[in-house]
Backbone bond lengths (Angstrom), bond angles and torsions (degrees), N, CA, C in turn:
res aa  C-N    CA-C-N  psi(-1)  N-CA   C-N-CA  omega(-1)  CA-C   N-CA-C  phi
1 X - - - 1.445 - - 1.531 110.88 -
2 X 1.527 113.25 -41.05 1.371 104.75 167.36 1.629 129.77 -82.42
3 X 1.174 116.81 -0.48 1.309 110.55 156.97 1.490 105.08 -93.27
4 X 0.968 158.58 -18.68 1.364 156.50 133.88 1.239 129.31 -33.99
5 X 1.293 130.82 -13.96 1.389 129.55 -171.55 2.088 84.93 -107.54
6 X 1.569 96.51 -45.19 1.762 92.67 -160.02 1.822 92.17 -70.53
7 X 0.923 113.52 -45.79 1.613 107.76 -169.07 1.700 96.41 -62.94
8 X 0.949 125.71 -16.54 1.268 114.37 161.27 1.676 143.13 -87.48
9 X 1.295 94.03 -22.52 1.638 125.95 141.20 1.412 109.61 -33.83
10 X 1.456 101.73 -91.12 1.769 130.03 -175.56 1.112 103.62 -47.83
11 X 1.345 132.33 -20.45 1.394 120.97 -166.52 1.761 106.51 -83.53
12 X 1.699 88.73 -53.55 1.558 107.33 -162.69 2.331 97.22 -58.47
13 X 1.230 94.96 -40.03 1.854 86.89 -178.61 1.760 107.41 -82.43
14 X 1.414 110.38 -21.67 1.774 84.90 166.93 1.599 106.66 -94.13
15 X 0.973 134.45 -12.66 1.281 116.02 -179.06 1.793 110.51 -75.63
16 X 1.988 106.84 -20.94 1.213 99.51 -175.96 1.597 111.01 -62.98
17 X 1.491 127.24 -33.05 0.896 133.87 157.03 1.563 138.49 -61.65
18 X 0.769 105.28 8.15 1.623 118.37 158.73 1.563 125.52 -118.08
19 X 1.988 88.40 107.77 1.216 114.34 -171.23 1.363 114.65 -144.65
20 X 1.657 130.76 132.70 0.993 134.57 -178.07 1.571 111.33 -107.55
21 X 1.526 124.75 126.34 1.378 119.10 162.47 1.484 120.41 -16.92
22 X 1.634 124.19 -45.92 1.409 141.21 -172.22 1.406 105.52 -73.95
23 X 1.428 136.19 -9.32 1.487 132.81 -166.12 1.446 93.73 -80.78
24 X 1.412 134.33 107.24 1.724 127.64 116.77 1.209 122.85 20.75
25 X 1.098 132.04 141.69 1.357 135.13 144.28 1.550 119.79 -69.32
26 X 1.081 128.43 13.84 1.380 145.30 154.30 1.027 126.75 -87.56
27 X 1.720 127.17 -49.22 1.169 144.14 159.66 1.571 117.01 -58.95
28 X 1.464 116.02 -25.27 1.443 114.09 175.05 1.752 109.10 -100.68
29 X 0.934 105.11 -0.23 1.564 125.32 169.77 1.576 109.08 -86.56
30 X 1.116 115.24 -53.56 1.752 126.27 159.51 1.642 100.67 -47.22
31 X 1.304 132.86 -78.63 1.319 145.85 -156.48 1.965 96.82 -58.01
32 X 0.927 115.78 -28.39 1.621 118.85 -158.63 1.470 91.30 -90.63
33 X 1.174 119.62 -31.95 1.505 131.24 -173.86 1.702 127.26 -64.67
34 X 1.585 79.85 -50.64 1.703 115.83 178.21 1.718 90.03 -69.19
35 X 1.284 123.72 -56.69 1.487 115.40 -165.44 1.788 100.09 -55.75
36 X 1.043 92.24 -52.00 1.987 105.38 -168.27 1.823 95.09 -40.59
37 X 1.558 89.68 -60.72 1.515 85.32 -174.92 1.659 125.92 -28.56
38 X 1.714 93.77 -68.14 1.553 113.40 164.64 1.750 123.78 4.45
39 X 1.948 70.19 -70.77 1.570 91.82 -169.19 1.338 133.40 -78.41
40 X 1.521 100.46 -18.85 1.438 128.78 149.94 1.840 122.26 -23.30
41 X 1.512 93.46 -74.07 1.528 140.37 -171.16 1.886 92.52 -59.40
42 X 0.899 121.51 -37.48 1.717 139.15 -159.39 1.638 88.66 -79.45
43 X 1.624 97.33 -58.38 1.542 116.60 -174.05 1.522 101.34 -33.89
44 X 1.599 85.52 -85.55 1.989 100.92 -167.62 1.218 99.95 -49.71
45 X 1.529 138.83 -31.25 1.695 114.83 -170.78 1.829 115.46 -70.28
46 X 1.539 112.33 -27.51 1.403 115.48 -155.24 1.544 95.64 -102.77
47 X 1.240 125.15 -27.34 1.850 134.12 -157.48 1.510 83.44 -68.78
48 X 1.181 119.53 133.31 1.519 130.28 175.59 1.353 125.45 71.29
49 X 1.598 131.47 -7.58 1.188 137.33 135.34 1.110 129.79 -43.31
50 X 1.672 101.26 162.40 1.991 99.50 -177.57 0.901 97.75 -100.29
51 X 1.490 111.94 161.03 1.764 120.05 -171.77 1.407 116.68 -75.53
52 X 0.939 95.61 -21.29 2.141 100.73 165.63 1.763 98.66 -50.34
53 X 1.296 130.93 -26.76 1.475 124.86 -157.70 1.067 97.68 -93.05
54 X 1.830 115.33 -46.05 1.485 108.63 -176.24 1.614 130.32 -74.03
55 X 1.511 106.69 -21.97 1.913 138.62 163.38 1.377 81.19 -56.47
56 X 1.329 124.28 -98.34 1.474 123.51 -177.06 1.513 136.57 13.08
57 X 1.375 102.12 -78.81 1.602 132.61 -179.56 1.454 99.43 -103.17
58 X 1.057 151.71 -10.33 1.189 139.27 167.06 2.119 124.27 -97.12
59 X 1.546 93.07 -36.75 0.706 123.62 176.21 1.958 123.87 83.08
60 X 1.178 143.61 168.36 1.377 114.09 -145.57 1.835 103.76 -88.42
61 X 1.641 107.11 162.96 1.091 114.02 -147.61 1.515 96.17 -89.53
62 X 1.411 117.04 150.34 1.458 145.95 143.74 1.976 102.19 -2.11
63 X 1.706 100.58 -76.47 1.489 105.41 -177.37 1.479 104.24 -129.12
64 X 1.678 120.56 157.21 1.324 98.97 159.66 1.479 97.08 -139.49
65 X 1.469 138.70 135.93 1.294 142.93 -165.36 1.561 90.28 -131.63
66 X 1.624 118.67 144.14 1.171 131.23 152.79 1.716 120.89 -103.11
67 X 1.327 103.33 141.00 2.133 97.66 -167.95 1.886 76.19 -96.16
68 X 1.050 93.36 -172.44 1.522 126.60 -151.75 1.737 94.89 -100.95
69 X 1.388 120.18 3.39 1.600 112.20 148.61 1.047 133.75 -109.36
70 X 1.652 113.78 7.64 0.930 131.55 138.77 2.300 85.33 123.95
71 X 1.044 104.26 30.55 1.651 99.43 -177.32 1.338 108.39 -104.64
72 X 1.769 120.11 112.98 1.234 141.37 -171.37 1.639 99.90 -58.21
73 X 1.128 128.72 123.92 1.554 118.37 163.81 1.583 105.19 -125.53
74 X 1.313 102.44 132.95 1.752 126.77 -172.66 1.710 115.93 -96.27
75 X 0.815 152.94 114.31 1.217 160.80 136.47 1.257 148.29 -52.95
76 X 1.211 114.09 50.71 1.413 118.56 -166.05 1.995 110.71 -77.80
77 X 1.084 123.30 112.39 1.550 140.23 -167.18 2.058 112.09 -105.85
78 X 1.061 94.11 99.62 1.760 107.12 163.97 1.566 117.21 -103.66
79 X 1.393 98.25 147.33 1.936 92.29 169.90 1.175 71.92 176.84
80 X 1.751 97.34 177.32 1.742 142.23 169.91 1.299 104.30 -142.45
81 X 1.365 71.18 176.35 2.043 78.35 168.54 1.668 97.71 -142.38
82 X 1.023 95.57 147.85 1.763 105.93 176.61 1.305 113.64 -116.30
83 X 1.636 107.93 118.06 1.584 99.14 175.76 1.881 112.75 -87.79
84 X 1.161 91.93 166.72 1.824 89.19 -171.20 1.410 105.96 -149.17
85 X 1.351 112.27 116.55 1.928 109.99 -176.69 1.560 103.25 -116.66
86 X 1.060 111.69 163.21 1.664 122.45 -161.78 1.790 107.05 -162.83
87 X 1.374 94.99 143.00 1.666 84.75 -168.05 1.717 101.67 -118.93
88 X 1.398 131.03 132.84 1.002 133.59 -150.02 1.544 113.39 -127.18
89 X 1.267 127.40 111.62 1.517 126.58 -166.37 1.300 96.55 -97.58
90 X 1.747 81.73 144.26 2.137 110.63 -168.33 1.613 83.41 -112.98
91 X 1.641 83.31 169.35 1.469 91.29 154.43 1.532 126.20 -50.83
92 X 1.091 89.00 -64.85 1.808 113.49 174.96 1.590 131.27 -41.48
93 X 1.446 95.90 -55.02 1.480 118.36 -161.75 1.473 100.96 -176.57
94 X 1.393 95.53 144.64 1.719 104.94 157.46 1.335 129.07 -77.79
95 X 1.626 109.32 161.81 1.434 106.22 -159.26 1.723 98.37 -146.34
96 X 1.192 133.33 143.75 1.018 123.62 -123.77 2.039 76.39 -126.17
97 X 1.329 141.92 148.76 1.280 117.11 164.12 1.707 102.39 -148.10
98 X 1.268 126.00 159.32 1.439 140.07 -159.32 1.578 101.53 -145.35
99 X 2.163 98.59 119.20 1.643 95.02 174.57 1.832 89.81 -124.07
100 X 1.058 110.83 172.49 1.289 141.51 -179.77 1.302 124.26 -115.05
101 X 0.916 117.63 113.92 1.767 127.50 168.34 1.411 143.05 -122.44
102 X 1.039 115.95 112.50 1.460 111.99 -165.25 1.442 114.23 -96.36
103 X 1.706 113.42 109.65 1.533 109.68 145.70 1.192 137.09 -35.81
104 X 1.089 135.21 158.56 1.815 117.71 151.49 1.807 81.34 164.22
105 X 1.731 76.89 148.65 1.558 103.83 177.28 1.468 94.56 -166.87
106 X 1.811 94.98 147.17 1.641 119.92 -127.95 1.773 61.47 -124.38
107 X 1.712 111.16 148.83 1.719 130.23 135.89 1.000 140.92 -89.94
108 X 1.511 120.41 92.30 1.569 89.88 -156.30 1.523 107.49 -105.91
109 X 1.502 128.33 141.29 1.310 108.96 -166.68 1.667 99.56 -132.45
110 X 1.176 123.18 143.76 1.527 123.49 179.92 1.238 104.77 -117.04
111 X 1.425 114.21 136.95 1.837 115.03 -165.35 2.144 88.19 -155.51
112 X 1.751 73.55 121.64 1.807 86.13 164.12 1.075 124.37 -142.68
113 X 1.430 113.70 141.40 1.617 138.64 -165.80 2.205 85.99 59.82
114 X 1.196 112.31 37.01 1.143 98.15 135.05 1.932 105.74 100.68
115 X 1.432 81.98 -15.18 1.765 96.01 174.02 1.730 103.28 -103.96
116 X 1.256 95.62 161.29 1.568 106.16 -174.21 1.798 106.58 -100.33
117 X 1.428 103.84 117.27 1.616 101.37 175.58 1.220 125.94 -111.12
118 X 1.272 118.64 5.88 1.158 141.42 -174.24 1.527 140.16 -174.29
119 X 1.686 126.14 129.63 0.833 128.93 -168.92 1.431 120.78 -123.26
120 X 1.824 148.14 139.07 0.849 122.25 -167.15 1.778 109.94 -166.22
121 X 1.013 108.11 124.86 1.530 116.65 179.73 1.158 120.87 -79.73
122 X 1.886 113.49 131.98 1.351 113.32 163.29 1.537 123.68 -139.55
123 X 0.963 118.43 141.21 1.756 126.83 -177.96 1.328 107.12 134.55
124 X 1.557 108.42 -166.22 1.495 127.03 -163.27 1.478 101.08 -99.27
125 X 1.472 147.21 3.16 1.491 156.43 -156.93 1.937 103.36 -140.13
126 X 1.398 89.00 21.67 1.985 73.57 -167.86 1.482 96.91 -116.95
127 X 1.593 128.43 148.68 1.145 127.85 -168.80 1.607 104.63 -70.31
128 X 1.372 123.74 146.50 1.844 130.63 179.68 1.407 91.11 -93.31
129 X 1.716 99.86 132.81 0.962 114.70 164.09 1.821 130.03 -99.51
């Protein structure tokens, strides 16, 4: 079960990264789908579990803050950054230029008296549901 939950993890963030100039908007419509699924599957295993299961197989979180009714919230945080160079003709001369972009997608999970009731994605790298 725990190589099953992480290989399903690992799968859904390298496959998000595998993309060819040549992919369709069909094929990345397929790929966005397959991720959702993923995350789906992640969903139903942890929603109503105790957080020992999700610490467990997930392993411990990024942040963990408690609000003032006493509801544990977990933070588990992924990203990259992709560098990207491009070469740009002047009148004059060419000029060579480099931008930066950062993926990242945040876990956010809310768990009380110790069970997990909720799970929830945020950023520009997280599968649409």
């Amino acid at each position: 079960m725990v190589r099953l939950i992480t290989l399903l993890v690992a799968c859904a963030f390298v496959l998000s990264g595998c993309e060819s100039p040549s992919n369709s908007s069909d094929s990345k419509t397929a790929r966005h789908q397959r991720q959702a699924d993923d995350w789906r599957q992640i969903e139903d295993i942890f929603i109503g579990a105790p957080e020992s299961d999700l610490v467990n197989q997930m392993g411990p979180p990024e942040e963990v803050y408690t609000t003032s009714d006493g509801t544990r919230v977990l933070s588990y945080e992924w990203g990259r950054t992709i560098e990207t160079t491009g070469k740009v003709r002047g009148r004059d001369r060419d000029r060579y230029t480099s931008a930066t972009t950062l993926k990242e997608c945040d876990l956010v999970v809310s768990v009380q008296e110790g069970v997990v009731k909720s799970m929830d994605f945020r950023g520009n790298w997280c599968p649409q549901f």
